[in-house]
PDB file of N, CA, C and O in Angstrom:
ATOM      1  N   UNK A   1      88.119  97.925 141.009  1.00  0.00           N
ATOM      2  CA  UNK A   1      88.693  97.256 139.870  1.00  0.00           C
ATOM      3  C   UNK A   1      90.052  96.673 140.289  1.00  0.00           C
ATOM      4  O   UNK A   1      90.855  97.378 140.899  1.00  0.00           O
ATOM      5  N   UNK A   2      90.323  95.387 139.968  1.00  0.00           N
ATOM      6  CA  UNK A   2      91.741  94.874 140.795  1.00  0.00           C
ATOM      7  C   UNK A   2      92.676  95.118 139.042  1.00  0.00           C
ATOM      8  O   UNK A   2      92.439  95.285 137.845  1.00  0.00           O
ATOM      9  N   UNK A   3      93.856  94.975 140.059  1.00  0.00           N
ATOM     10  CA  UNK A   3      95.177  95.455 139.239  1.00  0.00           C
ATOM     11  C   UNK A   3      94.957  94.424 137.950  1.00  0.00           C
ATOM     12  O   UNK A   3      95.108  95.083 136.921  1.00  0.00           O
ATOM     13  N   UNK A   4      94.728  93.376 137.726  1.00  0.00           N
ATOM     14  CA  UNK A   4      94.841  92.138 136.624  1.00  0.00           C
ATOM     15  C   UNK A   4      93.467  92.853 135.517  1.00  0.00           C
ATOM     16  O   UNK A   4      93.558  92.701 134.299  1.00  0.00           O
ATOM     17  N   UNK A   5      92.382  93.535 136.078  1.00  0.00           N
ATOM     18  CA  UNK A   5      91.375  93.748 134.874  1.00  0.00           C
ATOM     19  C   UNK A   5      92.079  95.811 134.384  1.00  0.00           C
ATOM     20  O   UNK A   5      91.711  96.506 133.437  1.00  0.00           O
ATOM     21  N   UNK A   6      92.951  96.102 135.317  1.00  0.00           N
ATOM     22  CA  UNK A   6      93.308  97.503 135.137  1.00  0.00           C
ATOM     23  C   UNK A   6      94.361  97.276 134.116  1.00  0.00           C
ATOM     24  O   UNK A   6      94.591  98.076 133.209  1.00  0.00           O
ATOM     25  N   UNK A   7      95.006  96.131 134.299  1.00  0.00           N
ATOM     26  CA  UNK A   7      96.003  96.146 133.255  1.00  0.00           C
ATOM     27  C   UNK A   7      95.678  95.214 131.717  1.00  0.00           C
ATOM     28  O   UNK A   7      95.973  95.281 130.524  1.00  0.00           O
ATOM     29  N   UNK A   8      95.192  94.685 132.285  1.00  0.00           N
ATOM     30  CA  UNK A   8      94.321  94.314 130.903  1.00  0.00           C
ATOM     31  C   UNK A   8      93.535  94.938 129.848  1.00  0.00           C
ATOM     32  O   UNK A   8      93.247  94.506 128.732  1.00  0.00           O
ATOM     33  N   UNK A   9      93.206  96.180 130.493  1.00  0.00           N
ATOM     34  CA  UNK A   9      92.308  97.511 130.038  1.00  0.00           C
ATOM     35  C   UNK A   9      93.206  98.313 129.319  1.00  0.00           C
ATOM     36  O   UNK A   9      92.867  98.900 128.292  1.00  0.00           O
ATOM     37  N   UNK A  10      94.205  98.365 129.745  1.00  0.00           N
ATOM     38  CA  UNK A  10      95.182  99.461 129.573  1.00  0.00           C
ATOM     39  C   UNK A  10      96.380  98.673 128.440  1.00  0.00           C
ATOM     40  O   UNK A  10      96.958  99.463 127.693  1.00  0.00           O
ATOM     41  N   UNK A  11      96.688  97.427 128.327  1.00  0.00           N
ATOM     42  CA  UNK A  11      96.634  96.635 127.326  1.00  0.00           C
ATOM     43  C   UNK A  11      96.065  96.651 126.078  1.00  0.00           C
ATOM     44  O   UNK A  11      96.632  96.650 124.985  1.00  0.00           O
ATOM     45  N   UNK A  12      94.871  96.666 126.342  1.00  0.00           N
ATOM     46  CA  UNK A  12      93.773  96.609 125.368  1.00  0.00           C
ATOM     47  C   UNK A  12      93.337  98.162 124.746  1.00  0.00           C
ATOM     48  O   UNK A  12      92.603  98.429 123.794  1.00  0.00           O
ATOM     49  N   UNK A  13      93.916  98.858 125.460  1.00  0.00           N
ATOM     50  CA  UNK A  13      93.803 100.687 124.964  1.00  0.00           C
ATOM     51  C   UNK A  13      94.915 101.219 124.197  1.00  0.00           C
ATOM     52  O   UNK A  13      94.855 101.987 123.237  1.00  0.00           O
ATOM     53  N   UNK A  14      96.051 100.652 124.807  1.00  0.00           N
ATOM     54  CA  UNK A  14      97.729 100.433 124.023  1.00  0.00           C
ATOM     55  C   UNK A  14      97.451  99.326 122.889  1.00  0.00           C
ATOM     56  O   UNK A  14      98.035  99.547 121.828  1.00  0.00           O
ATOM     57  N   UNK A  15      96.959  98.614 122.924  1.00  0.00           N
ATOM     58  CA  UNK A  15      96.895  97.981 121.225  1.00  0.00           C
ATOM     59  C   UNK A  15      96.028  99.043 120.683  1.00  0.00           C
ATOM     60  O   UNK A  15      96.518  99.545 119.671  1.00  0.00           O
ATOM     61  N   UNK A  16      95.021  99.487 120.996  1.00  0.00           N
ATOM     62  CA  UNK A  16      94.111 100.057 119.950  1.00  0.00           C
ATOM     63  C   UNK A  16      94.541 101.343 119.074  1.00  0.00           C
ATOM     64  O   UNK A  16      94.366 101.791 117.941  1.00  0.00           O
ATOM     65  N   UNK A  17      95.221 101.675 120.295  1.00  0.00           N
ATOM     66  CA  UNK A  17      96.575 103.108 119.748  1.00  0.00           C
ATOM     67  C   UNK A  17      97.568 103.121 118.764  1.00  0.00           C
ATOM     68  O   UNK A  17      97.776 103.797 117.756  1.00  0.00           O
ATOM     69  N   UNK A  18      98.203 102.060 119.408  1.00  0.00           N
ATOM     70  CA  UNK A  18      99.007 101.330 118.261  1.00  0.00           C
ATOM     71  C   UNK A  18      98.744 100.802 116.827  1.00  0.00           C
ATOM     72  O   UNK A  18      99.534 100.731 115.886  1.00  0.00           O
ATOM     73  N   UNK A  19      97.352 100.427 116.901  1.00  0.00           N
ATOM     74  CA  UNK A  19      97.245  99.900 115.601  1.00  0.00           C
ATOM     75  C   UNK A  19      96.079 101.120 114.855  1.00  0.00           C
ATOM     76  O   UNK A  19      95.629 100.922 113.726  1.00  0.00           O
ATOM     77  N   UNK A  20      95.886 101.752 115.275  1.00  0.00           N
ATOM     78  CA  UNK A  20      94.885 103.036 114.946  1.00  0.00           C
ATOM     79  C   UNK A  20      96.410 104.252 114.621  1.00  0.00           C
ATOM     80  O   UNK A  20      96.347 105.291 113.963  1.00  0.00           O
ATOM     81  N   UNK A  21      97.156 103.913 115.038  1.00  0.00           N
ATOM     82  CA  UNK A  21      98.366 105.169 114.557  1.00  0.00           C
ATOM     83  C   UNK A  21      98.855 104.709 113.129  1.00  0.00           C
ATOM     84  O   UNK A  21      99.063 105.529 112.234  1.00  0.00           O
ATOM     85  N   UNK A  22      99.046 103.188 112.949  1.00  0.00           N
ATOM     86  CA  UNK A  22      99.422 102.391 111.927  1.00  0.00           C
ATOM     87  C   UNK A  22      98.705 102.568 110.641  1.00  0.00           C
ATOM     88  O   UNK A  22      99.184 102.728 109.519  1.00  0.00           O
ATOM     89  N   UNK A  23      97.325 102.503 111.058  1.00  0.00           N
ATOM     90  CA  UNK A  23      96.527 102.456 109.805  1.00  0.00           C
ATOM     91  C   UNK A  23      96.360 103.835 109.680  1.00  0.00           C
ATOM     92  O   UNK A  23      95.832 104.123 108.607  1.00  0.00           O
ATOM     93  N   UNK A  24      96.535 104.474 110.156  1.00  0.00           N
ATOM     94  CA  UNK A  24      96.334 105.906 110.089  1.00  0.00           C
ATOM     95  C   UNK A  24      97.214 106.432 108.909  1.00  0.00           C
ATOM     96  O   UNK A  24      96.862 106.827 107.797  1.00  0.00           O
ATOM     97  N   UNK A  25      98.518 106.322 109.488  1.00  0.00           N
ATOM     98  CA  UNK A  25     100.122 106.210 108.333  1.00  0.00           C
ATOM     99  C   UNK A  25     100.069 105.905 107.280  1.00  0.00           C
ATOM    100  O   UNK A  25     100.516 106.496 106.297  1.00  0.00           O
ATOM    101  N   UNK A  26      99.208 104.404 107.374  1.00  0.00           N
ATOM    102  CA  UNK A  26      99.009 104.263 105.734  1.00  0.00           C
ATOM    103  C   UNK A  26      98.110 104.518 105.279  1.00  0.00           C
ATOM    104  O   UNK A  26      98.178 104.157 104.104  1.00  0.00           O
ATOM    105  N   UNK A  27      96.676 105.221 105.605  1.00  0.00           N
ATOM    106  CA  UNK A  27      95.904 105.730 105.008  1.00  0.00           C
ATOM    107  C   UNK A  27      96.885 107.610 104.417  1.00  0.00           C
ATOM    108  O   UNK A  27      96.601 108.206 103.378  1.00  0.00           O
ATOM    109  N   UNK A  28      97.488 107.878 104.997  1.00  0.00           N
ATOM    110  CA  UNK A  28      98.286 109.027 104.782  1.00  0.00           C
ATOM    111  C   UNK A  28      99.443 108.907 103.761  1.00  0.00           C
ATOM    112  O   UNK A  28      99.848 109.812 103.030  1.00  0.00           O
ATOM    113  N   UNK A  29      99.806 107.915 103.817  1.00  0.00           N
ATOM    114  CA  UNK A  29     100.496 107.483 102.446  1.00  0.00           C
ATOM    115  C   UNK A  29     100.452 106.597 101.646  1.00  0.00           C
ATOM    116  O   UNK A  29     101.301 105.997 100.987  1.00  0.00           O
ATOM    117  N   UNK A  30      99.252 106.544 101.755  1.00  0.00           N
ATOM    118  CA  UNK A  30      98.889 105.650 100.213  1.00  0.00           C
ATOM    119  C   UNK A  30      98.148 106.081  99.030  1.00  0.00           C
ATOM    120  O   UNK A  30      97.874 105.444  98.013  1.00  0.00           O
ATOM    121  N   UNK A  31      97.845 107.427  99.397  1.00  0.00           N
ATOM    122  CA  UNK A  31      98.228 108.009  98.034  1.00  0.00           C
ATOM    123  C   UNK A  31      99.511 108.511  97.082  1.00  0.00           C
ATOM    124  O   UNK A  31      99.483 108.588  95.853  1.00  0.00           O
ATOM    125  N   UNK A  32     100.406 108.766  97.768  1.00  0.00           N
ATOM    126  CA  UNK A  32     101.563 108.858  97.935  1.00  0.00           C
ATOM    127  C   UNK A  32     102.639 108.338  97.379  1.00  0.00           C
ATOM    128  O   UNK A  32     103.348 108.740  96.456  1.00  0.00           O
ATOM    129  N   UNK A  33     102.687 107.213  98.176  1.00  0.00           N
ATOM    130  CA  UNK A  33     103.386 105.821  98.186  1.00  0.00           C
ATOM    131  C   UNK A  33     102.684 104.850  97.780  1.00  0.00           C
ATOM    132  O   UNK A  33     102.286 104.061  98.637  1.00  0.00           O
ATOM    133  N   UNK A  34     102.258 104.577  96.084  1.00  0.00           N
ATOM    134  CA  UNK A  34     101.051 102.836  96.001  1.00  0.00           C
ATOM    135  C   UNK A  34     101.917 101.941  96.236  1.00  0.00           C
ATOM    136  O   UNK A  34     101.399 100.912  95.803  1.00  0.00           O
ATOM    137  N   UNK A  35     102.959 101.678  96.670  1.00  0.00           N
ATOM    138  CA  UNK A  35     103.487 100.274  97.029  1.00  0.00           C
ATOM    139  C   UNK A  35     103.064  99.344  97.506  1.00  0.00           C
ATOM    140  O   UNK A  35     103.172  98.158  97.192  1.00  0.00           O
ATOM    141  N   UNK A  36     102.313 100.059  98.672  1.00  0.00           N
ATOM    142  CA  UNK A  36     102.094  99.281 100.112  1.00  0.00           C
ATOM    143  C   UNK A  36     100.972  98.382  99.714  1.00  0.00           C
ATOM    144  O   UNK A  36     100.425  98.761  98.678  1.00  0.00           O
ATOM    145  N   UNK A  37     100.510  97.377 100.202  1.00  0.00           N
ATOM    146  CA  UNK A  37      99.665  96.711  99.981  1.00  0.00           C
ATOM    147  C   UNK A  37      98.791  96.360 101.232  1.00  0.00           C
ATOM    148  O   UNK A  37      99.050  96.953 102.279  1.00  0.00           O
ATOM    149  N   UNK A  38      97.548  95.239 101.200  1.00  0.00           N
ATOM    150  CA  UNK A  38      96.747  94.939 102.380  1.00  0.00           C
ATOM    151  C   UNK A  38      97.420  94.039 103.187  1.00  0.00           C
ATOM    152  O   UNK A  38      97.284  94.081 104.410  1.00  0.00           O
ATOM    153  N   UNK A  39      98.391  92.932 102.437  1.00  0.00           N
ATOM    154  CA  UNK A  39      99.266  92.123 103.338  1.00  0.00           C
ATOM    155  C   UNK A  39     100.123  92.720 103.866  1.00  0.00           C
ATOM    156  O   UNK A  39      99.977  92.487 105.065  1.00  0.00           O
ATOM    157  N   UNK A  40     101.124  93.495 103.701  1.00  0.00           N
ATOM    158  CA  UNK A  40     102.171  94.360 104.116  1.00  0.00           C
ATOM    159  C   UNK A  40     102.100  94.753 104.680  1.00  0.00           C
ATOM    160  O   UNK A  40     103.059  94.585 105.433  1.00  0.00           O
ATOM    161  N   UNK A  41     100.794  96.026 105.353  1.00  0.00           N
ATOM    162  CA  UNK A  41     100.460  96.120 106.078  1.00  0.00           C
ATOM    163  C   UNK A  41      99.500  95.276 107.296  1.00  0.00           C
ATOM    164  O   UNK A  41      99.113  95.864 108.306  1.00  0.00           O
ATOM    165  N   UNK A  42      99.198  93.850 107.031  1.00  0.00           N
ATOM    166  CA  UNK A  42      98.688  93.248 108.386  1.00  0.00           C
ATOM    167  C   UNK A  42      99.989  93.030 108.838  1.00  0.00           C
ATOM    168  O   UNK A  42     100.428  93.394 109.929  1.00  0.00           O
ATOM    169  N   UNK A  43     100.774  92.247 107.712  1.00  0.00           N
ATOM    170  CA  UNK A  43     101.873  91.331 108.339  1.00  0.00           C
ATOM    171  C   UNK A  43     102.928  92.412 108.998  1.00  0.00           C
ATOM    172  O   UNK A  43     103.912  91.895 109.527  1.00  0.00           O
ATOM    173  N   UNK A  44     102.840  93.944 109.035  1.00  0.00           N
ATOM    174  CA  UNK A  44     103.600  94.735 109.404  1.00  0.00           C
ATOM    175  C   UNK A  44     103.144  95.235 111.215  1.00  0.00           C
ATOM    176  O   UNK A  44     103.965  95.208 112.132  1.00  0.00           O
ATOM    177  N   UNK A  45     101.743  95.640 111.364  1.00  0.00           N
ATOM    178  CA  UNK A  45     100.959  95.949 111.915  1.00  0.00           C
ATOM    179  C   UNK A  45     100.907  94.689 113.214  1.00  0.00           C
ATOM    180  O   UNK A  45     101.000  94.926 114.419  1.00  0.00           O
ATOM    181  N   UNK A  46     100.729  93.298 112.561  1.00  0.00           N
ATOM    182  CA  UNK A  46     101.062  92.435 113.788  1.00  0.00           C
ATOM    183  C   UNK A  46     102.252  92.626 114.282  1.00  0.00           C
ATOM    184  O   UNK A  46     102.569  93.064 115.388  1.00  0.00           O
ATOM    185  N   UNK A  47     103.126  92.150 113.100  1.00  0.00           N
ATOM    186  CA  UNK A  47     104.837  92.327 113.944  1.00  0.00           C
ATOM    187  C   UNK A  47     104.574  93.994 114.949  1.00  0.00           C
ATOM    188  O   UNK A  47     104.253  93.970 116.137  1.00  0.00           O
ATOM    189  N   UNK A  48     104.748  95.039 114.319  1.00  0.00           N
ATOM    190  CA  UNK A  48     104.842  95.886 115.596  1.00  0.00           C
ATOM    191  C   UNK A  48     104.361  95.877 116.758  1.00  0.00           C
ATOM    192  O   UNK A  48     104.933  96.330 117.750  1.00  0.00           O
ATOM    193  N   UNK A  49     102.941  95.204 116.726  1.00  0.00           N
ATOM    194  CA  UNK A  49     101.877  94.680 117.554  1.00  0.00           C
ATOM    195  C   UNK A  49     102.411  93.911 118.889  1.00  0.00           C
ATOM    196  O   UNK A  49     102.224  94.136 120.085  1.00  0.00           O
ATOM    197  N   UNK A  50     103.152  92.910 118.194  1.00  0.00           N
ATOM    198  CA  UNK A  50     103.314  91.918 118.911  1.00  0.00           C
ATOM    199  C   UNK A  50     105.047  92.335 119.825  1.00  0.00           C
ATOM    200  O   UNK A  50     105.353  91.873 120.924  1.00  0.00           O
ATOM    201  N   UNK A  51     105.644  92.985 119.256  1.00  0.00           N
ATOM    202  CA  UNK A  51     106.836  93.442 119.442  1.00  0.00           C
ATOM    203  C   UNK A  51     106.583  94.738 120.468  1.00  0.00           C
ATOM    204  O   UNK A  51     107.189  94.865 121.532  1.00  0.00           O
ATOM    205  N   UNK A  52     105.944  95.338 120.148  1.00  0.00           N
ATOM    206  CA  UNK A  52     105.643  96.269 121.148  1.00  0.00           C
ATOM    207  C   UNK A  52     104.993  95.754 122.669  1.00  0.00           C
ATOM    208  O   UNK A  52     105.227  96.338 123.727  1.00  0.00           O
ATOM    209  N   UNK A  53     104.325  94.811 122.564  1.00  0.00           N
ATOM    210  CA  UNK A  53     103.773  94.587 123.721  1.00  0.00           C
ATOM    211  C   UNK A  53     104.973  93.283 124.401  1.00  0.00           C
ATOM    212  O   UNK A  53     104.927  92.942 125.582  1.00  0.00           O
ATOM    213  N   UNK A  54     105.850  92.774 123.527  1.00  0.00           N
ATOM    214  CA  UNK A  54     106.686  92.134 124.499  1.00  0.00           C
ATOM    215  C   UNK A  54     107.867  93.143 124.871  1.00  0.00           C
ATOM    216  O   UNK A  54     108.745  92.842 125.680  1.00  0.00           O
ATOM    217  N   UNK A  55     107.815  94.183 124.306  1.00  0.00           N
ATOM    218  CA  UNK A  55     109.107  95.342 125.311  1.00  0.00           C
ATOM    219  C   UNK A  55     107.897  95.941 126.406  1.00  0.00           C
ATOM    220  O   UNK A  55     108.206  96.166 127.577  1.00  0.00           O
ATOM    221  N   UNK A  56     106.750  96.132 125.992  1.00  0.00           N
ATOM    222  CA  UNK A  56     105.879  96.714 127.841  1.00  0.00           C
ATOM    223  C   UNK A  56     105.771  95.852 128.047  1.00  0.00           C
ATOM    224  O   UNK A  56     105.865  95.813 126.820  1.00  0.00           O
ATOM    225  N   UNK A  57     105.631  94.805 128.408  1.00  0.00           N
ATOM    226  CA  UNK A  57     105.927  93.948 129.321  1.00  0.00           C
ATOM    227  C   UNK A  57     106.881  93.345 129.561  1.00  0.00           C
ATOM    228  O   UNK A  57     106.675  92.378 130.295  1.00  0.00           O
ATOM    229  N   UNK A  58     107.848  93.491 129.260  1.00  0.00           N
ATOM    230  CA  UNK A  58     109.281  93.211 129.634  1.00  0.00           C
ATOM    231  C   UNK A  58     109.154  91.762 129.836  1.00  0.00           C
ATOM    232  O   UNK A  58     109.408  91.261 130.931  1.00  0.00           O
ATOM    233  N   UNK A  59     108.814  91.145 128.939  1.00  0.00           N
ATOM    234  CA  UNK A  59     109.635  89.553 128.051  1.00  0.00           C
ATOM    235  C   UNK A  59     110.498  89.148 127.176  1.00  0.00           C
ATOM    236  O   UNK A  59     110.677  88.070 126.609  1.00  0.00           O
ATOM    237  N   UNK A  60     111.192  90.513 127.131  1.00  0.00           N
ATOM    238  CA  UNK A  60     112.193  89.644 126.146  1.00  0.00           C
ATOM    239  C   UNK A  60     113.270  88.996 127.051  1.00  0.00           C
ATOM    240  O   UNK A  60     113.217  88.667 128.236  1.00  0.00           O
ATOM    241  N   UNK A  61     113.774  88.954 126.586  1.00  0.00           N
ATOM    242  CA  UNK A  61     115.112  87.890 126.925  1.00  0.00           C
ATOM    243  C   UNK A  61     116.553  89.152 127.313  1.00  0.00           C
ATOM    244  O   UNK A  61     116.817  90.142 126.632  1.00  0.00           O
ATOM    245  N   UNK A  62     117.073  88.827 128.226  1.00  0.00           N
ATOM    246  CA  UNK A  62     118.071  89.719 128.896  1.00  0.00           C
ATOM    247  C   UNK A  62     119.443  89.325 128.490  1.00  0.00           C
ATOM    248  O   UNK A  62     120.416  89.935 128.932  1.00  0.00           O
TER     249      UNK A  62
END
């Protein structure tokens, strides 16, 4: 397996974590908490999404 499909894998296992911990949270507090809604949580869930994977890979801006 070359390094480009290992990290792509491992990419793709770190999103699934990430967004499986997310929905998890709000299945745990949404009985709880009815605030939250179905948009709130995508539009929350991408942003971390997307934010998380530009600090592992180290793109942000220095």
């Amino acid at each position: 397996m070359t390094y480009q499909r290992r990290l792509s894998l491992l990419l793709l296992l770190d999103s699934a974590i990430v967004l499986f911990a997310i929905y998890v949270s709000f299945f745990m507090l949404n009985p709880y908490v009815v605030q939250y809604d179905w948009k709130l949580l995508l539009i929350s869930s991408l942003s971390l999404l997307l934010s998380h994977h530009v600090f592992w890979l180290d793109l942000s801006p220095v």
